[in-house]
C-alpha positions in Angstrom: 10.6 128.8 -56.1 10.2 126.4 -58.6 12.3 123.7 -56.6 10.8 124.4 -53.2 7.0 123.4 -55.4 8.6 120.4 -56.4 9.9 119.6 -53.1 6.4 119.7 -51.4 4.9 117.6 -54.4 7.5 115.0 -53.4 6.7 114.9 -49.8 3.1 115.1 -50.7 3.6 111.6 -52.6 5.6 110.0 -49.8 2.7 111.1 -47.4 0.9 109.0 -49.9 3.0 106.1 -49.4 3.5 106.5 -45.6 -0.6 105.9 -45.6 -1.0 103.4 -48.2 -0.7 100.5 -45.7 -3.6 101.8 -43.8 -5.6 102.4 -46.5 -5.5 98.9 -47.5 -5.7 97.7 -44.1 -9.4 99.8 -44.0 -10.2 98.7 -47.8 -10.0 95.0 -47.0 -11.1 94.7 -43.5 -13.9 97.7 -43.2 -14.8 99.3 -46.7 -14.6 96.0 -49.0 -16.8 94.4 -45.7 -19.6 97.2 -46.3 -20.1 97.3 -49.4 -20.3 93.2 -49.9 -22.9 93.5 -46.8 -24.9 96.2 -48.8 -24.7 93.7 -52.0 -25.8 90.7 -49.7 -28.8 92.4 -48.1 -30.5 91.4 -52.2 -30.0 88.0 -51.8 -31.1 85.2 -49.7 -27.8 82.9 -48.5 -27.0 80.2 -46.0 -23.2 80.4 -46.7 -23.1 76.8 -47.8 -25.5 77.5 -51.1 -25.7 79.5 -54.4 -27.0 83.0 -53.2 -30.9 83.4 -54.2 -31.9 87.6 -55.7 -34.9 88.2 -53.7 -34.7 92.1 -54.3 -36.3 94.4 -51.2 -38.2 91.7 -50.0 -35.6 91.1 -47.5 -35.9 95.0 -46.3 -39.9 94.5 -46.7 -39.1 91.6 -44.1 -37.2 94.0 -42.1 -39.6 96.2 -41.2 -42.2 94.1 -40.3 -40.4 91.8 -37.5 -41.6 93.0 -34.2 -38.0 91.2 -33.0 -35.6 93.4 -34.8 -37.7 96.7 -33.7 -37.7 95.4 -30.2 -33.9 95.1 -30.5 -33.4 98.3 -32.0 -35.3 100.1 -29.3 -33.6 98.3 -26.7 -30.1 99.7 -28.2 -31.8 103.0 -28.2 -32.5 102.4 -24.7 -29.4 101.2 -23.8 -27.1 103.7 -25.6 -29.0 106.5 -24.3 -28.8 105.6 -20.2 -25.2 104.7 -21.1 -24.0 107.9 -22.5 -25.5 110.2 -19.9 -24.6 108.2 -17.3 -21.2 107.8 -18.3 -20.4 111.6 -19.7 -21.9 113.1 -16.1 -20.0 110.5 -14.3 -16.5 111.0 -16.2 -17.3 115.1 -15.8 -18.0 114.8 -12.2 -14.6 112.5 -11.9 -12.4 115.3 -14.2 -13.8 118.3 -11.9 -12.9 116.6 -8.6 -9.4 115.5 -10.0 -8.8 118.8 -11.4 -8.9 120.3 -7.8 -5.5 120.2 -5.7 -7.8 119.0 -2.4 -8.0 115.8 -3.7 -4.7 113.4 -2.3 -3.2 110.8 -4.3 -5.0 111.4 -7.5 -2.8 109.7 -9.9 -3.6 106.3 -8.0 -7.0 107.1 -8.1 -7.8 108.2 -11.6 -5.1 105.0 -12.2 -7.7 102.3 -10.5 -10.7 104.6 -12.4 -9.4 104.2 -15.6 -8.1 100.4 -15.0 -11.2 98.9 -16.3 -11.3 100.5 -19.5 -8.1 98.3 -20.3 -9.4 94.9 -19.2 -11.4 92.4 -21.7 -14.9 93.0 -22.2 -15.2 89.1 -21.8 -13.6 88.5 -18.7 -15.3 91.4 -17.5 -18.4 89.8 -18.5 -17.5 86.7 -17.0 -16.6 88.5 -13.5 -19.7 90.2 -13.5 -21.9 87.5 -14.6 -20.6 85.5 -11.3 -21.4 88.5 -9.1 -24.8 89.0 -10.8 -25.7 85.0 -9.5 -28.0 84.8 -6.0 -25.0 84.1 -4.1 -22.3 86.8 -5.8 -20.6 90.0 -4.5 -23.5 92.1 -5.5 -26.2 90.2 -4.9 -24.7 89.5 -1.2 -24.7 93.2 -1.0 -28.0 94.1 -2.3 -29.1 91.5 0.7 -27.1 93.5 3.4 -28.6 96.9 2.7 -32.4 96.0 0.8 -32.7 93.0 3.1 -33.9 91.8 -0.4 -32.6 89.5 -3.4 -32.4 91.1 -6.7 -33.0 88.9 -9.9 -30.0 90.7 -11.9 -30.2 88.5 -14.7 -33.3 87.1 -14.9 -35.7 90.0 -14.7 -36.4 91.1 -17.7 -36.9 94.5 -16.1 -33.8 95.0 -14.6 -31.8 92.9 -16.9 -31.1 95.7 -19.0 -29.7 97.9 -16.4 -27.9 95.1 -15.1 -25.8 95.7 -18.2 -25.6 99.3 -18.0 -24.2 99.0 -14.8 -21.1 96.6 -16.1 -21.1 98.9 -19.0 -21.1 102.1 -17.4 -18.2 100.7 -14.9 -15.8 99.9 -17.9 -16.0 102.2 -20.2 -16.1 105.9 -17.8 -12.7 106.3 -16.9 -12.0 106.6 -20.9 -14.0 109.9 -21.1 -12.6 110.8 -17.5 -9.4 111.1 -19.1 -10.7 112.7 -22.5 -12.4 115.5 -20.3 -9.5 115.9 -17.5 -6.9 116.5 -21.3 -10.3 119.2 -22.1 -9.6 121.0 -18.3 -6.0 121.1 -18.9 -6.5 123.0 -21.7 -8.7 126.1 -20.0 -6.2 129.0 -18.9 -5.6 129.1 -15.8 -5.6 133.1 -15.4 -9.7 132.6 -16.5 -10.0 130.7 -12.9 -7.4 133.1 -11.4 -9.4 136.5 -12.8 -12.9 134.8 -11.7 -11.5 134.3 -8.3 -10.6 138.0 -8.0 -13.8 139.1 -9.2 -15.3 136.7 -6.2 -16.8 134.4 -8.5 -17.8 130.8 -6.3 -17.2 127.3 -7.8 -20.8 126.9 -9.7 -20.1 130.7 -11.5 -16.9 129.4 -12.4 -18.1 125.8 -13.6 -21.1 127.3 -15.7 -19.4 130.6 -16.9 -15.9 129.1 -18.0 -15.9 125.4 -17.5 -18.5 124.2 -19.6 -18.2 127.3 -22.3 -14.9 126.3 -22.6 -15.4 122.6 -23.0 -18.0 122.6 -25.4 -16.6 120.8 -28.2 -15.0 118.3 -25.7 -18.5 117.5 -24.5 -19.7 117.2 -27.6 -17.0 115.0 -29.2 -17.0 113.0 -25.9 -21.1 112.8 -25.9 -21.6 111.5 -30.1 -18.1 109.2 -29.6 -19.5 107.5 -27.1 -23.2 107.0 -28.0 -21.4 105.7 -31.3 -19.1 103.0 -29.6 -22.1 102.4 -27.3 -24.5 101.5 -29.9 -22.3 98.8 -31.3 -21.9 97.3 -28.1 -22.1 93.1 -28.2 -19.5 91.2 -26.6 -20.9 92.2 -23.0 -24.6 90.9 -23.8 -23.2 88.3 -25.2 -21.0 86.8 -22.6 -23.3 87.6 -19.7 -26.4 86.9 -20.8 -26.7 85.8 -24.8 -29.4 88.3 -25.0 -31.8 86.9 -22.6 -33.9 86.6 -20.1 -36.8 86.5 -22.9 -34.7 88.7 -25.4 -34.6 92.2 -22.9 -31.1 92.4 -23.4 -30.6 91.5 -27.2 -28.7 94.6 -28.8 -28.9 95.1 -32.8 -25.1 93.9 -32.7 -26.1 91.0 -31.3 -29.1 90.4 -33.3 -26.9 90.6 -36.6 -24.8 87.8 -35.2 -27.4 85.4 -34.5 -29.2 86.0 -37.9 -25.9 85.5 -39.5 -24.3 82.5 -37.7 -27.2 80.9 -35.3 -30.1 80.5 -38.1 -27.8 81.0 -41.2 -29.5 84.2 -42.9 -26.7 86.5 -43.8 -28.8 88.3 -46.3 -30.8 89.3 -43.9 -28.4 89.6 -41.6 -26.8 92.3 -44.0 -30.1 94.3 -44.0 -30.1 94.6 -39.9 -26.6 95.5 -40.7 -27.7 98.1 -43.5 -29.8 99.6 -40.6 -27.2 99.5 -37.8 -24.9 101.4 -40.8 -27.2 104.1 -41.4 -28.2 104.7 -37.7 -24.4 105.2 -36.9 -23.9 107.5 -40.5 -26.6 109.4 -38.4 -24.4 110.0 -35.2 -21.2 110.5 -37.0 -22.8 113.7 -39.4 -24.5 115.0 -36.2 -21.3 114.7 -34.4 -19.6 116.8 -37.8 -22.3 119.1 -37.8 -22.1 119.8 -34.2 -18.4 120.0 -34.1 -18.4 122.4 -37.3 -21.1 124.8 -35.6 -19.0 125.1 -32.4 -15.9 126.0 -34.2 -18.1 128.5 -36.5 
């Protein structure tokens, strides 16, 4: 008895030792990085001299420039059409692959899930050409509305221009994360509902979704998470513009920080993009915890 306790204390330590390099990959690059933000957000500093304590007036600034509320409402905005649009979509997707009518799937979900691999920037870049007056989309915007759309330069549709490039990258990621959620639903459940001549929507409603509940819900907060810290798409298609419709808090953060040289108060937008996402990741806890209750 008493060997087989010291055994398990000795793997415990060696577990220790197995994650000590990622612990001090995380401590340097994401926890050290956090906390020196949160110390920053005091000060005023152009990188180049002494760092100046101004106290909250830096968060007292915060919440009085009209620009960094626009841009957090527009990241609102954006991660919200985002995740709907791209949870339904990738749902949709894992319910028609999951039926055997459907023929070369694995091709399919293959060119589906192709985008998620490819750089954001040359994705950007790709898009941003086909966005112009005389791209792929534009051209067939022309075809069927007998009508030019301004893509980029609308600051109306400017937004959903992104959500568009967005939404096209990033869906067959959750595709897969809810077709890995179907394969895990007994079969006999389908099989039994069949006998009892259940249709497709009684089966969908009654076992489907029940059964995928914490899927959806770790699919639905994941996303809205990664989708709120979006930047390098803005970035590289339109820097934010036309007239600021598509400036993100990400991106915001940047530009404060290495455009006009404020990085203490470019720490306090990021003290705000911090808490918003400590927000999503308890709900996502929370929610997770109450299903499995």
């Amino acid at each position: 008895m008493h060997q087989k306790g010291y055994s398990a204390i000795r793997l415990q330590r060696y577990g220790y030792i197995f994650i000590l390099p990622t612990i001090i990959f995380f401590s340097i690059f994401l926890i050290y990085p956090m906390l020196n933000a949160f110390q920053l957000s005091f000060f005023k500093w152009n990188l180049l001299g002494p760092k100046v304590w101004v106290g909250f007036s830096n968060f007292e600034k915060l919440f009085k420039d009209t620009r960094v509320l626009n841009s957090y409402w527009r990241t609102i905005h954006f991660s919200i059409i985002s995740v709907l649009s791209i949870n339904i979509i990738a749902f949709v997707l894992a319910i028609m692959f999951s039926s055997k009518l459907i023929k070369g799937k694995n091709l399919l979900q293959s060119l589906i899930f192709l985008p998620v691999i490819l750089s954001t920037v040359a994705v950007g870049i790709v898009w941003q050409f086909m966005y112009q007056t005389t791209g792929l989309i534009s051209v067939i915007a022309i075809k069927m509305l007998g009508t030019s759309i301004p893509w980029l330069t609308s600051t109306h549709i400017a937004p959903y221009s992104m959500i568009i490039v967005y939404v096209w990258k990033v869906t067959g990621y959750y595709m897969v994360i809810f077709i890995a959620g179907l394969l895990d639903i007994p079969e006999a459940l389908y099989e039994a509902a069949r006998i009892d001549g259940a249709g497709f929507w009684n089966r969908l409603f009654r076992i489907t979704i029940p059964s995928l509940k914490n899927t959806i819900t770790l699919a639905f907060v994941s996303c809205m998470i990664f989708t709120f810290g979006t930047f390098a798409m803005q970035f590289v298609i339109t820097e934010g513009g036309p007239s600021g419709s598509t400036e993100v808090l990400a991106l915001l953060i940047y530009r404060q920080a290495f455009r006009y040289s404020k990085f203490g108060y470019s720490s306090v937008i990021s003290v705000l993009f911090f808490i918003t996402l400590l927000v999503f990741s308890i709900t996502q806890l929370k929610l997770l915890k109450t299903e499995e209750g």
